[in-house]
KOLSE-867376 format. One line per field, with one value per residue: residue in three letters; residue number from 1; x, y, z of N, C-alpha, C in turn. Coordinates in pm, whole numbers, plus 50000, padded with zeros to 5 digits. Layout:
# residues N
code [ALA|...]
pos [NUM|...]
n_X [X|...]
n_Y [Y|...]
n_Z [Z|...]
ca_X [X|...]
ca_Y [Y|...]
ca_Z [Z|...]
c_X [X|...]
c_Y [Y|...]
c_Z [Z|...]
# end
This chain:
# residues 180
code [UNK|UNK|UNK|UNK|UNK|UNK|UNK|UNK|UNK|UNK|UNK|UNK|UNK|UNK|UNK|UNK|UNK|UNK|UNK|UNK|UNK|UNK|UNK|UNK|UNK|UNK|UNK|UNK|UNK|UNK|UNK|UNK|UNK|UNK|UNK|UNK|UNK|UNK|UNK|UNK|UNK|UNK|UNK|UNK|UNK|UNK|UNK|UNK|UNK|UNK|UNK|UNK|UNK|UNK|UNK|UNK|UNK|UNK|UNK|UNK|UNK|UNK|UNK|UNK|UNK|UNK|UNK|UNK|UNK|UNK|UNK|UNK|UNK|UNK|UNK|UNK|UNK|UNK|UNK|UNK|UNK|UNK|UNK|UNK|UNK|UNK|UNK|UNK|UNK|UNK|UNK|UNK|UNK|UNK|UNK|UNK|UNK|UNK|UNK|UNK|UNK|UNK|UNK|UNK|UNK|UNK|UNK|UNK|UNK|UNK|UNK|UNK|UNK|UNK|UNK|UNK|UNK|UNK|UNK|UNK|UNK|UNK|UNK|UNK|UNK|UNK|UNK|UNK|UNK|UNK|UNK|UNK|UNK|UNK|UNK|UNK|UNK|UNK|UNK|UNK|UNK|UNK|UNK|UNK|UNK|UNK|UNK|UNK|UNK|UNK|UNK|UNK|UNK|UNK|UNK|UNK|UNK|UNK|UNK|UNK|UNK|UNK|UNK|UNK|UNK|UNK|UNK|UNK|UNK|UNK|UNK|UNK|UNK|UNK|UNK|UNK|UNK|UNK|UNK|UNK]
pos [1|2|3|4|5|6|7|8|9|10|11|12|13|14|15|16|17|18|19|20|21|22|23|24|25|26|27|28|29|30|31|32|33|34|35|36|37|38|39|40|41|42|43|44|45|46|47|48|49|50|51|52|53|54|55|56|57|58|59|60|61|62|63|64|65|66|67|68|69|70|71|72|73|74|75|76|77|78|79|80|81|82|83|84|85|86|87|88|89|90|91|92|93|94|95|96|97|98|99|100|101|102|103|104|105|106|107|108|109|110|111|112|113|114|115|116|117|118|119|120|121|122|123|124|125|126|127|128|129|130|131|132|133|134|135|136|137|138|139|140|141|142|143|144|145|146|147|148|149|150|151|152|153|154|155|156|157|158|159|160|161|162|163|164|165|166|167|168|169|170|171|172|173|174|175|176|177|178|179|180]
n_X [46174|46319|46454|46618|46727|46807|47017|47144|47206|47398|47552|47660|47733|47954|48113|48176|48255|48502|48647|48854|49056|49356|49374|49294|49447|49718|49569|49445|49669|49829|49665|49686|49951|49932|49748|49896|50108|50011|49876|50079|50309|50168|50196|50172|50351|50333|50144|50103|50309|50187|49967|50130|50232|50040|49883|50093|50089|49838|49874|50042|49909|49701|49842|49894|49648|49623|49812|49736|49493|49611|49805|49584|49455|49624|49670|49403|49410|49412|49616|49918|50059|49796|49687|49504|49518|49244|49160|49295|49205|48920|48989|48992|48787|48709|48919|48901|48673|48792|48882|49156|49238|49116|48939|48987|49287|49384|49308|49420|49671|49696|49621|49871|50133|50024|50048|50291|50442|50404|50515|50817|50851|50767|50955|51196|51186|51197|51452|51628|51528|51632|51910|52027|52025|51872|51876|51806|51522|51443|51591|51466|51210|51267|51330|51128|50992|51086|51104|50829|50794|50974|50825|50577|50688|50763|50510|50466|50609|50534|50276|50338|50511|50808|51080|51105|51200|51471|51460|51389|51628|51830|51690|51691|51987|52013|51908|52032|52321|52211|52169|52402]
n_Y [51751|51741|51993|51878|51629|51729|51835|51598|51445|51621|51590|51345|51347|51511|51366|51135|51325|51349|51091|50831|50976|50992|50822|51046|51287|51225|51098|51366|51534|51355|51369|51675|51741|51554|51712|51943|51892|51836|52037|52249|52224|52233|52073|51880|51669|51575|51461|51286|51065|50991|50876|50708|50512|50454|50263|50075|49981|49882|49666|49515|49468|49295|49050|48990|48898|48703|48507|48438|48297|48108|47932|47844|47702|47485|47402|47335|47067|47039|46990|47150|47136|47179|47380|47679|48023|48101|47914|48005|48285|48271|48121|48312|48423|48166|48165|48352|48317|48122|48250|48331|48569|48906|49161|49392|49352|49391|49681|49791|49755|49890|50148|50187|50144|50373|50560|50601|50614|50884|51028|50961|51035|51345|51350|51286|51548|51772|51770|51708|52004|52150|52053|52097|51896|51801|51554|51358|51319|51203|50943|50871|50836|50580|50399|50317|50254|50055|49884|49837|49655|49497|49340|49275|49087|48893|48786|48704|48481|48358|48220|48058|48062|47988|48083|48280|48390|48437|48652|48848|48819|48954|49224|49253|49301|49486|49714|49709|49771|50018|50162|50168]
n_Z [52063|52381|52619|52801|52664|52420|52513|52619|52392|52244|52427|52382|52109|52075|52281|52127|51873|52011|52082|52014|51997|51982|51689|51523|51531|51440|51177|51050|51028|50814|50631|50601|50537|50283|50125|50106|50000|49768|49652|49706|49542|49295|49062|48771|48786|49009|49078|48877|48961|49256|49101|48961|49156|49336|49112|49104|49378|49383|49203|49323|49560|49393|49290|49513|49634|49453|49484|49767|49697|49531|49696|49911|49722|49649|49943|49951|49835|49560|49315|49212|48968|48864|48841|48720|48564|48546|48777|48992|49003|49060|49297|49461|49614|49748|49939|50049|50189|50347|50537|50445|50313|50416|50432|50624|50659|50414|50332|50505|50441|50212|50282|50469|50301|50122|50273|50369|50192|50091|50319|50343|50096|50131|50356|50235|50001|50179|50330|50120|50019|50195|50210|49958|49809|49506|49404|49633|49705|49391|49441|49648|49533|49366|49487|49672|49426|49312|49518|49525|49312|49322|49569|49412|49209|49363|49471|49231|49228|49413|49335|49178|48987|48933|48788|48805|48962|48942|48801|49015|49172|49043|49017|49291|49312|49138|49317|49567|49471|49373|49603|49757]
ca_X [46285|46326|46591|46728|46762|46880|47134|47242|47232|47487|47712|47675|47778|48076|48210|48219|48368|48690|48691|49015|49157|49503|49388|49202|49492|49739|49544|49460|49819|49855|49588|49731|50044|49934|49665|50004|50192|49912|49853|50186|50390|50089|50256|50135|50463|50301|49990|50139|50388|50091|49905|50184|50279|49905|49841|50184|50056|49684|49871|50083|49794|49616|49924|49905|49545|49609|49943|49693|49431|49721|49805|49452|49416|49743|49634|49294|49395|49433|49778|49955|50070|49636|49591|49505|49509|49109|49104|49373|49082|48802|48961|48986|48659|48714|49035|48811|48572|48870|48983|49329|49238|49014|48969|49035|49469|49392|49284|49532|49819|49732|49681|50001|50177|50043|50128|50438|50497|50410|50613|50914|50857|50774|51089|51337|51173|51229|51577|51682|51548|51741|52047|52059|52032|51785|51860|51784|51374|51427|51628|51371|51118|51308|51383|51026|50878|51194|51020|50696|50800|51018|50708|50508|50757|50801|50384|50437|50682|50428|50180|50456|50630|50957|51163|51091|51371|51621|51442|51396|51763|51806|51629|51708|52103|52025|51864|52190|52410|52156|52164|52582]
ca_Y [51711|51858|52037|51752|51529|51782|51861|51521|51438|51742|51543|51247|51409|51568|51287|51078|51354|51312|50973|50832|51112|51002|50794|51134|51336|51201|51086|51480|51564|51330|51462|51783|51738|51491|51873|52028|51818|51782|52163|52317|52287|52228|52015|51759|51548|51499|51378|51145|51061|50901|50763|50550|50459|50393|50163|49976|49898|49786|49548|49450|49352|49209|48988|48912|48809|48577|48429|48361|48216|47964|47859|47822|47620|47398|47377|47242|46980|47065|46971|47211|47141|47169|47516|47749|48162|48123|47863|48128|48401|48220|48057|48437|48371|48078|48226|48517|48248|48085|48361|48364|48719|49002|49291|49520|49344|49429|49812|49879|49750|50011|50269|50219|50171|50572|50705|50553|50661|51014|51055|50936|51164|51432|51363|51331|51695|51858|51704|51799|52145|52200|52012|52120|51725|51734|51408|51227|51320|51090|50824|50780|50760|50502|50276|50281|50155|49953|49749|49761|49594|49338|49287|49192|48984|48754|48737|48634|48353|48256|48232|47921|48075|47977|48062|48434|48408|48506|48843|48882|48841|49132|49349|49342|49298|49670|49797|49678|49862|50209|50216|50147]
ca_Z [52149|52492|52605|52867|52556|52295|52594|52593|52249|52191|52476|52342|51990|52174|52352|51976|51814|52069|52102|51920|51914|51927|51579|51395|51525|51337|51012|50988|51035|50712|50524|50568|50436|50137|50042|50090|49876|49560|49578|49760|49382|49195|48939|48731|48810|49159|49038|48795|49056|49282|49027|48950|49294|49387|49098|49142|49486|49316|49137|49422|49634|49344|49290|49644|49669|49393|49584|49899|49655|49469|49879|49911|49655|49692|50080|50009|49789|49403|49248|49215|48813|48755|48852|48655|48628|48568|48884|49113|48991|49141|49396|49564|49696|49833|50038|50127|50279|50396|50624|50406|50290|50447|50372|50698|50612|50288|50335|50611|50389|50071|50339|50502|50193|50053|50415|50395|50062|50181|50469|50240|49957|50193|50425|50101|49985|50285|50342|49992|49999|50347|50195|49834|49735|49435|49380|49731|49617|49253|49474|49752|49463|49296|49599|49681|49323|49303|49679|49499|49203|49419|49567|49301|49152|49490|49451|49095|49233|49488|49232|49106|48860|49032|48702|48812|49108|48849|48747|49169|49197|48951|49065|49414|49308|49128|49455|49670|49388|49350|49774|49775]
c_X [46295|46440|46721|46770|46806|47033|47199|47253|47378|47569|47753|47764|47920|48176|48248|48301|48523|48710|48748|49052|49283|49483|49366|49342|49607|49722|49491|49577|49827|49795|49617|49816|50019|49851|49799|50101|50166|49950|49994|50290|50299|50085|50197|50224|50395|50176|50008|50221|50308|50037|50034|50214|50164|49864|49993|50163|49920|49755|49983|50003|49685|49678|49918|49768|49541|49748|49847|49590|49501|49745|49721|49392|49444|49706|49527|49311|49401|49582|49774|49986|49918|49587|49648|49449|49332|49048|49203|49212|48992|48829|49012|48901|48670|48826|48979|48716|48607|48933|49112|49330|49128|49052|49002|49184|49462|49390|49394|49646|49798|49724|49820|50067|50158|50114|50252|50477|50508|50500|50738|50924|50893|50890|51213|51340|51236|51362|51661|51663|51632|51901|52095|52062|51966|51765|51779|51580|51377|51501|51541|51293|51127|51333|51222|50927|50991|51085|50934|50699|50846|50894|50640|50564|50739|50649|50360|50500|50583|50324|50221|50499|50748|51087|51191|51157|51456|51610|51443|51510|51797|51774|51654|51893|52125|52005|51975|52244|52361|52210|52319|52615]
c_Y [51812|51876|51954|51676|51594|51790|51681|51434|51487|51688|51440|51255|51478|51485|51194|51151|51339|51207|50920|50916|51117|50905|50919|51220|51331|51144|51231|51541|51446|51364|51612|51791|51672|51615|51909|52011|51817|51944|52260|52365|52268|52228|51956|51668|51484|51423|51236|51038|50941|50838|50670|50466|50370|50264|50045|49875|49826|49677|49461|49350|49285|49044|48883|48799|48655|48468|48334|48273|48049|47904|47759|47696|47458|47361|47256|47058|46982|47108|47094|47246|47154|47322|47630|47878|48182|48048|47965|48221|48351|48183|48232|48458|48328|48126|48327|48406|48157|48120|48395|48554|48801|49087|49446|49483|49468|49634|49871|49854|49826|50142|50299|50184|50336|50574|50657|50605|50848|51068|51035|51051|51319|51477|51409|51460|51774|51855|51753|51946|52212|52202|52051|51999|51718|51621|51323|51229|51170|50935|50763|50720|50630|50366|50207|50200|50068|49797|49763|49672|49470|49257|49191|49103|48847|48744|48649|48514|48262|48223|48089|47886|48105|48023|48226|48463|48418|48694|48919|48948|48934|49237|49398|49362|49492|49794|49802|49788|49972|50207|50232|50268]
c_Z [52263|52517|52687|52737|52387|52392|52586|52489|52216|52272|52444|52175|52016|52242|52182|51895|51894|52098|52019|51852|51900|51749|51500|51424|51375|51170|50945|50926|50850|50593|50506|50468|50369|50039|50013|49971|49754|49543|49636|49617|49255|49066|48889|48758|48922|49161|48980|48877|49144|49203|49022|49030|49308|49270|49080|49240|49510|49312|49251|49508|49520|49301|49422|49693|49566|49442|49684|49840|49607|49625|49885|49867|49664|49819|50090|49944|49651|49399|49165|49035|48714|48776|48780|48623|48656|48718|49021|49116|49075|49259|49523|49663|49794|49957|50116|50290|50386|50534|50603|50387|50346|50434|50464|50684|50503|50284|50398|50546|50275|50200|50418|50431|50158|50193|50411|50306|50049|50222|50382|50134|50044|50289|50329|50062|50072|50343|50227|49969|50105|50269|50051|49756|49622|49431|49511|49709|49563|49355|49584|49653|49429|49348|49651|49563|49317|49413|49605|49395|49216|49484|49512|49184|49273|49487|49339|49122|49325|49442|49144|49011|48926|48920|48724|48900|49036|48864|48908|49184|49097|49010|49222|49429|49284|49282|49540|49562|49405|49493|49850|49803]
# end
């Protein structure tokens, strides 16, 4: 390699690393503070903490892809009283092939779900250690799996188990009451 073409190699390598740099800025800035967060009290609560969050919001979007599959299904033409969890399963595919579900939604809604979940945790901490609140921490947590669980209930109703708008109304009656 000569040195004109190592030279612009190395600018070409130079201009890529700063290009979207207002995206890398801030997804460092979040990767900072989520290091900060695992190893800053280097608990196991905070570990366990995410795990449960993160697979709440698995089963959220797995809930969901089978919502857009039942649609899917119902859309193309299969009565609605014939389908069944092994034909939702399969018909994921078909919704995929559909264009109901892809997978750059799909990715960008678990990553903005954690960063959201983040930023929240991380705000309530920092808010409570300022304010002496312990509590406002356990109540962000609680409000947040509370919405993921609402969530994946209103997937389970779109799924057309309509008998499950009771347990909905529950659960988001508690959420109104905890947030009072």
């Amino acid at each position: 390699m000569s040195s004109e073409e190592l030279k612009t190699t190395f600018c070409e390598k130079i201009k890529k690393a700063f290009s979207l740099w207002y995206a890398k800025i801030p997804f460092a800035y979040l990767l900072l503070l989520i290091v900060t967060y695992h190893y800053g009290r280097g608990g196991e609560l905070e570990q366990g903490i995410v795990v449960a969050y993160s697979t709440l919001v698995a089963i959220d979007l797995s809930t969901k892809w089978l919502a857009l599959s039942h649609q899917h299904l119902v859309e193309t033409g299969v009565p609605e009283e014939r389908i069944t969890f092994i034909d939702r399963f399969n018909g994921i595919v078909l919704a995929f092939n559909a264009g109901k579900i892809n997978s750059p939604h799909l990715i960008k809604g678990f990553a903005t779900k954690m960063a959201l979940f983040y930023f929240i945790l991380m705000a309530t901490r920092n808010v409570g250690t300022i304010s002496k609140l312990a509590s406002l921490e356990e109540l962000a947590l609680t409000f947040v799996a509370l919405n993921e669980l609402l969530s994946i209930l209103e997937n389970l109703r779109d799924l057309g188990n309509k008998r499950i708008g009771v347990l909905i109304n529950f659960v988001q009656a508690k959420m109104d009451g905890k947030m009072k």
